[in-house]
N, C-alpha and C positions, 0 to 999 in steps of 0.2 A: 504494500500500500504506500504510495506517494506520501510524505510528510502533508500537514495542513497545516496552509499559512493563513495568515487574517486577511477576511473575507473583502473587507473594507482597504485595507493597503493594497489587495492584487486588483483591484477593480479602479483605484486609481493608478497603480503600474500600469497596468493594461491596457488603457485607453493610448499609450502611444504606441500597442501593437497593432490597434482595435479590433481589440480582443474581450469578449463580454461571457463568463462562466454562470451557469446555475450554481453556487457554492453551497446550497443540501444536496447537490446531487454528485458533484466534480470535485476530486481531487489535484491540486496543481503543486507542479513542483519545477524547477528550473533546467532548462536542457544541459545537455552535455555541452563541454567548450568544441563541436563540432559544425565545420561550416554548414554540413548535410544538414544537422538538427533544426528542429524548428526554436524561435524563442525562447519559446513555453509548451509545455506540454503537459496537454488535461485528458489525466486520465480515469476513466467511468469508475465509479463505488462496485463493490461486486455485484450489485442487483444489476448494473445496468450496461452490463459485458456482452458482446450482440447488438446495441441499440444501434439504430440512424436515427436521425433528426427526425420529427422532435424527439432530442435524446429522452425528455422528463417524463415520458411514457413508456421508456423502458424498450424489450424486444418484442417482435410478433407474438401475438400465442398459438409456435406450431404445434402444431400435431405430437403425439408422444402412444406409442414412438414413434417417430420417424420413417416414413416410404423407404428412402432411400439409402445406399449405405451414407452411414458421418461423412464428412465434407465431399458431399457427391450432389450434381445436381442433375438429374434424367429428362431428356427431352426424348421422348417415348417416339414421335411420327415427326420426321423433320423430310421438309423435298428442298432440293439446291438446284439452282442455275451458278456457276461458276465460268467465267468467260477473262483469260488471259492472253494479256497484250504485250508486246514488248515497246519500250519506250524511250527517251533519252535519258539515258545516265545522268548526265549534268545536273538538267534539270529536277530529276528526280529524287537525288542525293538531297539535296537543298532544305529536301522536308524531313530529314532524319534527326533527328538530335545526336550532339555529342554524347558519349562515343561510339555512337551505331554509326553501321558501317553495310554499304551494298553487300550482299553474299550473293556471287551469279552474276548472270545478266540483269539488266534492268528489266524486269516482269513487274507490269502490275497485275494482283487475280485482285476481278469483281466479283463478292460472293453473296447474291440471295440465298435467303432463306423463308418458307413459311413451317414454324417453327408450334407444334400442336401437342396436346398429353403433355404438359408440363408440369411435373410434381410438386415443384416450391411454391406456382402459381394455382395449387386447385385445380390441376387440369388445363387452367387456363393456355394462350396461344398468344404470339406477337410474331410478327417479321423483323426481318432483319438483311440490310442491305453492308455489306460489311467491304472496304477496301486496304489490300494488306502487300506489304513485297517482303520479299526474302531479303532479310537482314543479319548480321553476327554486332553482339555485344563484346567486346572486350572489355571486362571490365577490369577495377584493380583487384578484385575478388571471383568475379564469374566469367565465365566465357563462354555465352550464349546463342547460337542459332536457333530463328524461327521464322513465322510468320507476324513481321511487326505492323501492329495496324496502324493508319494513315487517320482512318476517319471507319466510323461506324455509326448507321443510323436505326435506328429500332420505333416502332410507332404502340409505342406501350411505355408510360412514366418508371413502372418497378423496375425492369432491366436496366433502363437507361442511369437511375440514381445509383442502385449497386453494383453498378459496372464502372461507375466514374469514381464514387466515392470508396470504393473497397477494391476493387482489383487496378484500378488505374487505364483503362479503356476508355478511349477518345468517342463515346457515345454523345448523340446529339438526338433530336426526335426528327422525324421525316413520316410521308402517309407513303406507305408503299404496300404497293398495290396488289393482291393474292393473283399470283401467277395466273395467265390463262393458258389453256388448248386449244389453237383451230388448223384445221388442216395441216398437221403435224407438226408447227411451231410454237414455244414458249415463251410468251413472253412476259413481262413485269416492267413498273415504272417505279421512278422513286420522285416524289412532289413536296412543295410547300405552299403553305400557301393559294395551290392552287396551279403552280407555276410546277411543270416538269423542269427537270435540270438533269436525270438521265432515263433512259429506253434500256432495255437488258433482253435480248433474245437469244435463243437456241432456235436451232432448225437442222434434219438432216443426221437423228438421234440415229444410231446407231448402239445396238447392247454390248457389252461388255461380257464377254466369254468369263468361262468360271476362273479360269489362270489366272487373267489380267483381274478380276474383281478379288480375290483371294489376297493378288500382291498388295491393290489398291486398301484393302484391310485392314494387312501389315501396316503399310504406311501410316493411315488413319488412326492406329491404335495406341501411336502415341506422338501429341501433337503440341508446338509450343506457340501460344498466341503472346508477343511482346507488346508491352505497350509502357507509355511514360506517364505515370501520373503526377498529376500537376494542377494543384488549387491555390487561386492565386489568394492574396490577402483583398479585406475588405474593399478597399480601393481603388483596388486590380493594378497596384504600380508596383508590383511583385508578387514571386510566390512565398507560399506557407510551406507547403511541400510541394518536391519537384525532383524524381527519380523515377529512375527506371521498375519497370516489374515484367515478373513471368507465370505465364499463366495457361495451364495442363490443361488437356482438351483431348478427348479420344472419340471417335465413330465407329460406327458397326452398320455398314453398306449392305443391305438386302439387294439391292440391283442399281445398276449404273448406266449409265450410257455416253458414248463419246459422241460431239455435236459438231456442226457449227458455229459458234458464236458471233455473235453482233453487239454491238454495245455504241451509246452515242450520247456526249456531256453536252449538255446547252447553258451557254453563259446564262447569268443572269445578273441584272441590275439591283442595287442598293433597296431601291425601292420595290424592287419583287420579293428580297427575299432578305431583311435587314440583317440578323445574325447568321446568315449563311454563306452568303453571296461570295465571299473572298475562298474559300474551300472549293465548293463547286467551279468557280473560275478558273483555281488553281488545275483541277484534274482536266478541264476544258482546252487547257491551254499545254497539257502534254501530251506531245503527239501518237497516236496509235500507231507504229512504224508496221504493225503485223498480230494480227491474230496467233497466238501459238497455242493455244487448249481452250477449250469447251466441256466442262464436263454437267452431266445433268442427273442428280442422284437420290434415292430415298434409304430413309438412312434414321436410325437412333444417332442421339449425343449424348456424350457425359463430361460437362465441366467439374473439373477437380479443384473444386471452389478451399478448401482445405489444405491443394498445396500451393493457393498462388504467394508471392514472396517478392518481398523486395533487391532488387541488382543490385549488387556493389563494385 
């Protein structure tokens, strides 16, 4: 347990971090002399270990016991469009943070999901439009290759909050749109607003023999989603915290099929799409030099929400 200091001196300290504590519910105590560390650090009473905000209510009341195994999270019926492109290096590099680093060619994969049978949620469903490249971390403690994500959009608030605020996942919301079938091509959009800003199609499916699905498995079975987490201070003229994370993710592919893919960014203006508009431009504006995978898939997931972990 944290020391407790007087409720009344940390609440005038704290206004030049602005930083404001529930002090019956938060313990605080002063960080390490570490550049990483935050100021202060407030940490929850043992009732309230599990919470997000509002922390003063404590954690969900899930279920007991539990669906699923401890830090496991089961998405039961997931379908993907997956469509990768290769693109310019340079420019690509540019959106990596220090010390990530290309691993490969420059590939962007754009990956849908409509994502159904979700245990955490009740059953419940959300999409997800997710953009990620092959990156390695050096770090001065870890040395990590994965799938570092760029940008993620999900049209459901619960994913988006503990994917930003606890594993460190660049989630934002977007309305994207439950894939269609017609005349054997797939497609989906991703909108705000009202305004598209990308198109996502498959066409020209092709199944996946039991070999190449078997290996495709393999692969899937053990998977590393990167991302930087990063909350900036009240202000926003800095962060609070701002590091890297890694974060275990495994699939179990019932069937697959290799596609053609199509994929198509549309700029958008200030006034179409206020908090988005510089991201979407961004992917807008790197070129699609080449189609190089398509994959289209139905598939279980299980995030391994229990091993994600801070880079050093």
């Amino acid at each position: 347990m944290a020391k407790d200091i007087n409720r009344r001196n940390f609440l005038k300290a704290s206004s030049g971090f602005g930083l404001v504590a529930v002090g019956s519910y938060l313990d605080v105590r002063p960080a390490a002399a570490d550049a990483q560390e935050s100021l202060v650090i407030v940490e929850p009473r043992p009732g309230l270990r599990g919470a997000m905000m509002p922390v003063h209510f404590g954690q969900p009341d899930w279920p007991q016991p539990w669906p699923d195994p401890r830090g496991e999270s089961h998405y039961h019926d997931v379908t993907g469009i997956a469509v990768s492109y290769l693109t310019d290096r340079e420019q690509l590099s540019q959106y990596l943070p220090r010390p990530f680093e290309l691993e490969g060619p420059p590939v962007v994969t754009v990956a849908y999901s409509m994502n159904r049978d979700i245990t955490w949620l009740a059953g419940g469903h959300y999409n997800i439009v997710a953009v990620t490249v092959r990156a390695r971390y050096p770090g001065n403690v870890d040395d990590v290759s994965g799938a570092y994500a760029l940008a993620m959009w999900e049209n459901l608030t619960d994913p988006i909050l503990t994917g930003r605020e606890l594993q460190g996942i660049p989630k934002t919301y977007g309305d994207i749109e439950d894939h269609r079938v017609f005349d054997g091509v797939w497609t989906t959009t991703l909108s705000v607003r009202g305004k598209t800003f990308l198109d996502l199609a498959a066409s020209e499916l092709t199944a996946m023999e039991p070999g190449p699905l078997q290996q495709l498995n393999a692969e899937s079975s053990k998977r590393t989603l990167l991302g930087w987490k990063y909350i900036p201070n009240e202000t926003g003229s800095g962060p609070v915290v701002s590091y890297a994370t890694e974060f275990p993710i495994s699939a179990r592919h019932a069937s697959a099929w290799s596609a053609k893919g199509h994929l198509k960014w549309y700029p958008q203006t200030w006034r179409e799409n206020p908090m988005q508009a510089h991201i979407a431009n961004a992917f807008h504006a790197l070129p699609v030099k080449e189609i190089v995978g398509c994959l289209v898939s139905k598939s279980s997931t299980t995030l391994h929400t229990g091993k994600v972990r801070r880079l050093r």
